[in-house]
DRENPABA-598831 format. One record per atom (N, C-alpha, C): residue number from 1; residue in three letters; atom name; x, y, z. Coordinates in pm, 1 decimal, padded with zeros to 6 digits. Layout:
! DRENPABA-598831
> n|res|atom|east|north|up
> NUM|ALA|CA|X|Y|Z
...
This chain:
! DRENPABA-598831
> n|res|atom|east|north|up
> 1|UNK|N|13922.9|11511.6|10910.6
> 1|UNK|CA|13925.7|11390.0|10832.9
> 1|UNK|C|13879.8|11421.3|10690.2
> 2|UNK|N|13942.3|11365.0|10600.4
> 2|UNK|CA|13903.0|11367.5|10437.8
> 2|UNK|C|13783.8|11294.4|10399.5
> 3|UNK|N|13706.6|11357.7|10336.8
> 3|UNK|CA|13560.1|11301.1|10245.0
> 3|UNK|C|13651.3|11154.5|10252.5
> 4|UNK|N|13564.8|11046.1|10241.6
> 4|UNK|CA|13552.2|10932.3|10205.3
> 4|UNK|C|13456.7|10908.2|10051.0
> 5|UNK|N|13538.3|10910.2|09948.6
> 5|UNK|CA|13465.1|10892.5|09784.1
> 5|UNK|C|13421.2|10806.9|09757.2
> 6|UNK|N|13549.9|10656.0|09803.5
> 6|UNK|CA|13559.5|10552.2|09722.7
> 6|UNK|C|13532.1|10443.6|09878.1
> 7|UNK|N|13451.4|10277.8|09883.6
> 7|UNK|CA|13490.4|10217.4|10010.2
> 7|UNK|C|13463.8|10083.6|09909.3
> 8|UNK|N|13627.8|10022.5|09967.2
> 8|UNK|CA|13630.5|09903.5|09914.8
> 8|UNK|C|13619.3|09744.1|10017.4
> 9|UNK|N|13579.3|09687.1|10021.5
> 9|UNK|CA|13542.3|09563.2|10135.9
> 9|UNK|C|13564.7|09487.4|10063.0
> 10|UNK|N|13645.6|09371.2|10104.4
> 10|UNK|CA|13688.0|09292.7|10079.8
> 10|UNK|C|13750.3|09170.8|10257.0
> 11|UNK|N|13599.9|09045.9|10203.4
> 11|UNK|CA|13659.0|08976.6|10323.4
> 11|UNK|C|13636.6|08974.5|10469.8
> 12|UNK|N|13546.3|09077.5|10462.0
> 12|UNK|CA|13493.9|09133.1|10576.9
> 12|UNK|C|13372.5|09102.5|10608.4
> 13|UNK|N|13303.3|09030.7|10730.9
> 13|UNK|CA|13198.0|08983.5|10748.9
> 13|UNK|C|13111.2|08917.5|10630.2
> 14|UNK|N|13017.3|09025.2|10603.7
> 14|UNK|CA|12917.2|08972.5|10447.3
> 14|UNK|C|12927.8|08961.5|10336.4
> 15|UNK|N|13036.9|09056.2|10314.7
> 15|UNK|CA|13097.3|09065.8|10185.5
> 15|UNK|C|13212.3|08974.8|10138.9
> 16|UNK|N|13217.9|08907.3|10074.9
> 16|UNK|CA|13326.0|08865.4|09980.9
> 16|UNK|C|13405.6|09012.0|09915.9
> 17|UNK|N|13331.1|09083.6|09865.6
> 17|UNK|CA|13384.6|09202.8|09812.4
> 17|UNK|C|13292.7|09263.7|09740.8
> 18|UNK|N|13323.9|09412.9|09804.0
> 18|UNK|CA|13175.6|09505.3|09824.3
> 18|UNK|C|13264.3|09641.0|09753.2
> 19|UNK|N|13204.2|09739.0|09642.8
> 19|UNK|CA|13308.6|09801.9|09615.8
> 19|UNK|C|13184.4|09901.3|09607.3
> 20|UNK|N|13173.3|10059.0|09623.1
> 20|UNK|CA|13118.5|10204.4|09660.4
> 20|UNK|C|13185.2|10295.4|09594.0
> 21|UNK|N|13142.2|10365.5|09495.7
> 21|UNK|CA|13204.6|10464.8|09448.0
> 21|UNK|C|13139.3|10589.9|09438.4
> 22|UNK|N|13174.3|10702.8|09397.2
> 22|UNK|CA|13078.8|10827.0|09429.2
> 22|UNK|C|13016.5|10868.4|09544.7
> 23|UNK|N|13057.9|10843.1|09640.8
> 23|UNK|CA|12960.9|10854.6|09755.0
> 23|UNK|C|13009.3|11022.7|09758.0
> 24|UNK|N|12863.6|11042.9|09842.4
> 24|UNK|CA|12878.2|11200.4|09823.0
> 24|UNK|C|12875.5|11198.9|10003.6
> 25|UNK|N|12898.6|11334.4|10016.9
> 25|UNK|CA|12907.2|11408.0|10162.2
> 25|UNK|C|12800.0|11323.2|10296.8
> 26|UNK|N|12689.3|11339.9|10218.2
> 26|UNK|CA|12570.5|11221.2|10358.9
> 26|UNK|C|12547.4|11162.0|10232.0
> 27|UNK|N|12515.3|11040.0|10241.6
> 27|UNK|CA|12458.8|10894.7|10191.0
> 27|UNK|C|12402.4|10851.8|10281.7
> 28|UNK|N|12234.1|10780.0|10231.8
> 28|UNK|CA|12108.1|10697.0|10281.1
> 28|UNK|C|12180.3|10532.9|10204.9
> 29|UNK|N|12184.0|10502.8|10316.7
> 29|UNK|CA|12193.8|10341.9|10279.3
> 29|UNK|C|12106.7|10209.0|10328.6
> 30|UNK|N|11976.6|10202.3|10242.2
> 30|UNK|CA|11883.1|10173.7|10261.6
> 30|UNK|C|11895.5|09969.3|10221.2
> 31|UNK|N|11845.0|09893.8|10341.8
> 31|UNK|CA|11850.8|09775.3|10267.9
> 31|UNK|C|11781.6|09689.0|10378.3
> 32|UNK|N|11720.4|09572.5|10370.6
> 32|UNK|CA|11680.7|09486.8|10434.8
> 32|UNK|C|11758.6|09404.5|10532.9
> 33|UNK|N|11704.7|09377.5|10662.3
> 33|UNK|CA|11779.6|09345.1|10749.8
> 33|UNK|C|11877.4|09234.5|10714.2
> 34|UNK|N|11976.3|09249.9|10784.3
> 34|UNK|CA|12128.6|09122.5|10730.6
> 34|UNK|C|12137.2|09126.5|10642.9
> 35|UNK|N|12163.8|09253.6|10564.7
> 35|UNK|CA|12216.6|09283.7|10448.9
> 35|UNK|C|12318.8|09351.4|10457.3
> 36|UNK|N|12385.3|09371.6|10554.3
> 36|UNK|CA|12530.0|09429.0|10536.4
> 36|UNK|C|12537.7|09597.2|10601.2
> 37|UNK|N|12410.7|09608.4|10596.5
> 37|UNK|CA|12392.1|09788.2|10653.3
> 37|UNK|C|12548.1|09828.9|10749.2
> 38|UNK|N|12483.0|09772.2|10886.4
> 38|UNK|CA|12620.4|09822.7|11010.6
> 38|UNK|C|12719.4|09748.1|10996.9
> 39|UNK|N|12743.0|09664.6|10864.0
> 39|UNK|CA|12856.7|09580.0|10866.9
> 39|UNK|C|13000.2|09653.4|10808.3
> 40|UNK|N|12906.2|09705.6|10665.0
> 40|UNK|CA|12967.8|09849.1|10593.6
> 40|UNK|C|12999.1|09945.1|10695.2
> 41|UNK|N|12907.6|09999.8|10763.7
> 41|UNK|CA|12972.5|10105.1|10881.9
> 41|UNK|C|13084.2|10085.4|10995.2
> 42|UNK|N|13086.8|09967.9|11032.8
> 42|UNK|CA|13144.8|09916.9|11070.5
> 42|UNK|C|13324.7|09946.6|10999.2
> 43|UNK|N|13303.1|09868.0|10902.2
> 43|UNK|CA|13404.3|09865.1|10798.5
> 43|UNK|C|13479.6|10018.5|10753.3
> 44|UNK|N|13379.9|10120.9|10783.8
> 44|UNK|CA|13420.9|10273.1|10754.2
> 44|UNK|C|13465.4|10340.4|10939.1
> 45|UNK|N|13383.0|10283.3|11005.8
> 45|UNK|CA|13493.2|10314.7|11132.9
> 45|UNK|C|13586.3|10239.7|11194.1
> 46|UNK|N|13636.5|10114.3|11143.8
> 46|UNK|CA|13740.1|10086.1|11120.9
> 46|UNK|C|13854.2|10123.7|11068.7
> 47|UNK|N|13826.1|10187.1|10923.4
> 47|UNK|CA|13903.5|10271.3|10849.4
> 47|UNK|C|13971.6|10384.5|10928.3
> 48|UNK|N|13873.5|10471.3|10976.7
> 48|UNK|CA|13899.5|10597.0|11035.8
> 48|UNK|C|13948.2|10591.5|11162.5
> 49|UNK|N|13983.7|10471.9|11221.2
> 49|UNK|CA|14036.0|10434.5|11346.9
> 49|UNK|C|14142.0|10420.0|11373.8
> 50|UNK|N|14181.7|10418.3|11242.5
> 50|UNK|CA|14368.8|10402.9|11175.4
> 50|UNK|C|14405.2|10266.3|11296.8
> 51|UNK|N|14320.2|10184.9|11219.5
> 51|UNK|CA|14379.1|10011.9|11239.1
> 51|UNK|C|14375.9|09989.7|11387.6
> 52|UNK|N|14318.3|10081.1|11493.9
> 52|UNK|CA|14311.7|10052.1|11596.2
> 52|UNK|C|14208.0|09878.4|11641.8
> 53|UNK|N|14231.2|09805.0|11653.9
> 53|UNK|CA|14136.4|09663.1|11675.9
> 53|UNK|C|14022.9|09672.5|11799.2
> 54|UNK|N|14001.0|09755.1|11852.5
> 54|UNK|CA|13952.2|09818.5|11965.8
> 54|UNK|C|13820.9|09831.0|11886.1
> 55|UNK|N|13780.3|09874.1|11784.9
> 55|UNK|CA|13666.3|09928.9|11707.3
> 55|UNK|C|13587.2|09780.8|11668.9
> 56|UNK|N|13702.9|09696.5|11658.4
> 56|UNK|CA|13596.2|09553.6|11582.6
> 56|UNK|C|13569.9|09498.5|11742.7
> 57|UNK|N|13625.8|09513.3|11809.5
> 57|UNK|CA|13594.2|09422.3|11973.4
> 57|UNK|C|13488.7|09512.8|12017.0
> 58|UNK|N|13488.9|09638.3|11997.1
> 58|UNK|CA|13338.6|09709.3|12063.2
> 58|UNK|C|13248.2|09632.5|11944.0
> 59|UNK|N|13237.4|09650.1|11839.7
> 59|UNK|CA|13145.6|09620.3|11762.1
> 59|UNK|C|13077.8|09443.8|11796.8
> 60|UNK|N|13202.4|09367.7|11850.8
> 60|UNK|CA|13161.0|09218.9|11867.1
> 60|UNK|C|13086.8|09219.3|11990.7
> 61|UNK|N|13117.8|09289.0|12063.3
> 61|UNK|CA|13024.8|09317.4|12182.4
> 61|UNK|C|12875.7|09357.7|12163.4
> 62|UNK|N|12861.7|09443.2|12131.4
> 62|UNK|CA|12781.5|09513.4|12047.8
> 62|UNK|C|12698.1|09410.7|12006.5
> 63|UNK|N|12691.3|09337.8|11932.8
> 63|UNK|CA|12621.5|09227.8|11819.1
> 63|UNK|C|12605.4|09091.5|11917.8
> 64|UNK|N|12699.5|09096.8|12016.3
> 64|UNK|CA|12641.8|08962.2|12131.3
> 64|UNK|C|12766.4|08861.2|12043.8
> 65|UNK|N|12864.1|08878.5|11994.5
> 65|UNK|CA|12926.9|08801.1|11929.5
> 65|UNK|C|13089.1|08766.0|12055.3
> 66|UNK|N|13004.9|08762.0|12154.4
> 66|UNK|CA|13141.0|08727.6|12268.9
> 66|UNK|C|13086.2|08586.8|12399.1
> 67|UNK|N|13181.3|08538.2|12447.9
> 67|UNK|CA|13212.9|08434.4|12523.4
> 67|UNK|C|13259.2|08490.0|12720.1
> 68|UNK|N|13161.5|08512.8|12791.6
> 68|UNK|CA|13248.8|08537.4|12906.5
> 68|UNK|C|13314.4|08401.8|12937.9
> 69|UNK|N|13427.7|08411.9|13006.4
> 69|UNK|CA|13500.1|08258.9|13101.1
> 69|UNK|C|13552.0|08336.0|13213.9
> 70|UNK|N|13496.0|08242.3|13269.0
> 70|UNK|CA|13550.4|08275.8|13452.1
> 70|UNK|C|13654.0|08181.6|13428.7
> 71|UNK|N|13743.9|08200.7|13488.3
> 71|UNK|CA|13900.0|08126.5|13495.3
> 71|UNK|C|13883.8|08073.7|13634.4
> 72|UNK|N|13997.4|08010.5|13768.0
> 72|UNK|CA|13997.1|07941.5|13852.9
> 72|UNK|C|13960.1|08016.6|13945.2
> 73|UNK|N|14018.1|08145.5|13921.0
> 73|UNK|CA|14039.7|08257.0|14029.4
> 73|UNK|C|13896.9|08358.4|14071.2
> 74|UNK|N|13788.6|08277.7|13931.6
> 74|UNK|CA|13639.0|08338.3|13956.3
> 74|UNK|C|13646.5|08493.5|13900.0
> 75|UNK|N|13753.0|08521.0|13791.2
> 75|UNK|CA|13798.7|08622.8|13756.8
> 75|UNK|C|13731.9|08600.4|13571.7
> 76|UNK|N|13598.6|08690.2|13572.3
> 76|UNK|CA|13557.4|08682.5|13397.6
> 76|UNK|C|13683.1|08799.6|13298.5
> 77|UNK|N|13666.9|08666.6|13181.3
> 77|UNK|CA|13732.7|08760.3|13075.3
> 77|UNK|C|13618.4|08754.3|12961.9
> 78|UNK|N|13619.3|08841.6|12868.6
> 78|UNK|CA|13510.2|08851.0|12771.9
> 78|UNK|C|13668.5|08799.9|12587.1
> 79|UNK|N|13577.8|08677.2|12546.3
> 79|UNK|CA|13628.1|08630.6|12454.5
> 79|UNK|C|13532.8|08642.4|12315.6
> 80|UNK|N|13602.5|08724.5|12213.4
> 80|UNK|CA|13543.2|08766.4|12075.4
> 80|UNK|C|13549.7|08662.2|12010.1
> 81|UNK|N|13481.9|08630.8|11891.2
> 81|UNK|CA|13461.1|08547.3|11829.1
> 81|UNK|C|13477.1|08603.3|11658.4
> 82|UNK|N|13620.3|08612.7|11628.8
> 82|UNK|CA|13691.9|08634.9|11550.2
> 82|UNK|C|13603.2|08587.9|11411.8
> 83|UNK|N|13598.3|08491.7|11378.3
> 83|UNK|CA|13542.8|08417.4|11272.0
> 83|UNK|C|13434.3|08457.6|11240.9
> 84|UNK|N|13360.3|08576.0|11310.8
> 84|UNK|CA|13204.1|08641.8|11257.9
> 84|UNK|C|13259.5|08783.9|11176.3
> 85|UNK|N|13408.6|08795.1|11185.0
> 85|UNK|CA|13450.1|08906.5|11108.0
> 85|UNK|C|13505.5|08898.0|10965.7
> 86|UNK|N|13494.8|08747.9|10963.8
> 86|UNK|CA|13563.6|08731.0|10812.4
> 86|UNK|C|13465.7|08629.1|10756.0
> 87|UNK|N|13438.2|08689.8|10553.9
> 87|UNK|CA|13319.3|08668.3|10556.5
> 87|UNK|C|13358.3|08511.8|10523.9
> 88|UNK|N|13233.0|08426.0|10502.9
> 88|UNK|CA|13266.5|08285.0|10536.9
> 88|UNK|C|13238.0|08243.1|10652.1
> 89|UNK|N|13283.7|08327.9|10796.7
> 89|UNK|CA|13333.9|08273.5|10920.1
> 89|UNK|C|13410.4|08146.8|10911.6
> 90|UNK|N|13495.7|08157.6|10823.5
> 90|UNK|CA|13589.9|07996.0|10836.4
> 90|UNK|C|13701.1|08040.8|10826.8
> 91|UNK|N|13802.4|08052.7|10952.8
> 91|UNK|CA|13915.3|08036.8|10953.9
> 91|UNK|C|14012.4|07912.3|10905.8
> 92|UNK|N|14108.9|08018.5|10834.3
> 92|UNK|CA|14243.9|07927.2|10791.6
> 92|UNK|C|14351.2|07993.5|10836.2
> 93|UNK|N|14498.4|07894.3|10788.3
> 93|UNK|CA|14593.3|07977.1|10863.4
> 93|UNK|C|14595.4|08107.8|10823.5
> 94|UNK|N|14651.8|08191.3|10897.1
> 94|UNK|CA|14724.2|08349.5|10842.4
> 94|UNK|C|14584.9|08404.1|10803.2
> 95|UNK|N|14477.9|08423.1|10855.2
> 95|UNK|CA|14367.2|08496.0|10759.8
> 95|UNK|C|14391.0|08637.4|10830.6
> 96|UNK|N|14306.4|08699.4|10720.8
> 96|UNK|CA|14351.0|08846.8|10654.1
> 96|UNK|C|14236.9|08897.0|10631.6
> 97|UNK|N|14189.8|09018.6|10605.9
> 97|UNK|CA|14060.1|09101.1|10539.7
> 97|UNK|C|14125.2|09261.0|10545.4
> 98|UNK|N|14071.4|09295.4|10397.4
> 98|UNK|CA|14154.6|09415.6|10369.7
> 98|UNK|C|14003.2|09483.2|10359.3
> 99|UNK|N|14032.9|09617.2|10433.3
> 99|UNK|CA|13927.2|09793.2|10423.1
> 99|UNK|C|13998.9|09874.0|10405.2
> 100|UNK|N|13970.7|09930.1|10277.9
> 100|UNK|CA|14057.6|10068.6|10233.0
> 100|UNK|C|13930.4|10154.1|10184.1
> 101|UNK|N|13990.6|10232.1|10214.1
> 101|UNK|CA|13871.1|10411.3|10148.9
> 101|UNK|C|13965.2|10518.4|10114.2
């Protein structure tokens, strides 16, 4: 995989739009809690996942951001809660959030 230089967020959980430049080889990313720390990381193994959606559903798990429902059949499904991934959490039609690096 290629150095990651540049990470742009946009739309994504905390950020309205979060832009990183220079990052060197290891970076300390130091900040007070619910400030965006694993949200950014998040956002960079997303990237490197090449758009797989599998990475934001572990992560919603992860954070307690899911719904079990037992259906008739007494059969649980685990339901994500989409709207904690885009920042706002307010869905409209067609929503979108762009991560590029």
């Amino acid at each position: 995989m290629a150095p990651i230089h540049t990470l742009d967020i946009e739309g994504f959980r905390a950020f309205s739009r979060l832009t990183l430049s220079a990052l060197a080889p290891v970076n300390l990313f130091v900040g007070a809690n619910n400030s965006g720390k694993t949200a950014m990381l998040e956002a960079i193994e997303a990237v490197v996942s090449y758009a797989s959606p599998f990475v934001l559903y572990r992560a919603s798990i992860a954070r307690g951001e899911t719904r079990v429902r037992r259906d008739a059949r007494g059969d649980d499904s685990i339901g994500v809660d989409v709207r904690r991934w885009f920042h706002g959490q307010d869905l409209e039609a067609n929503p979108c959030f762009q991560i590029t690096a």
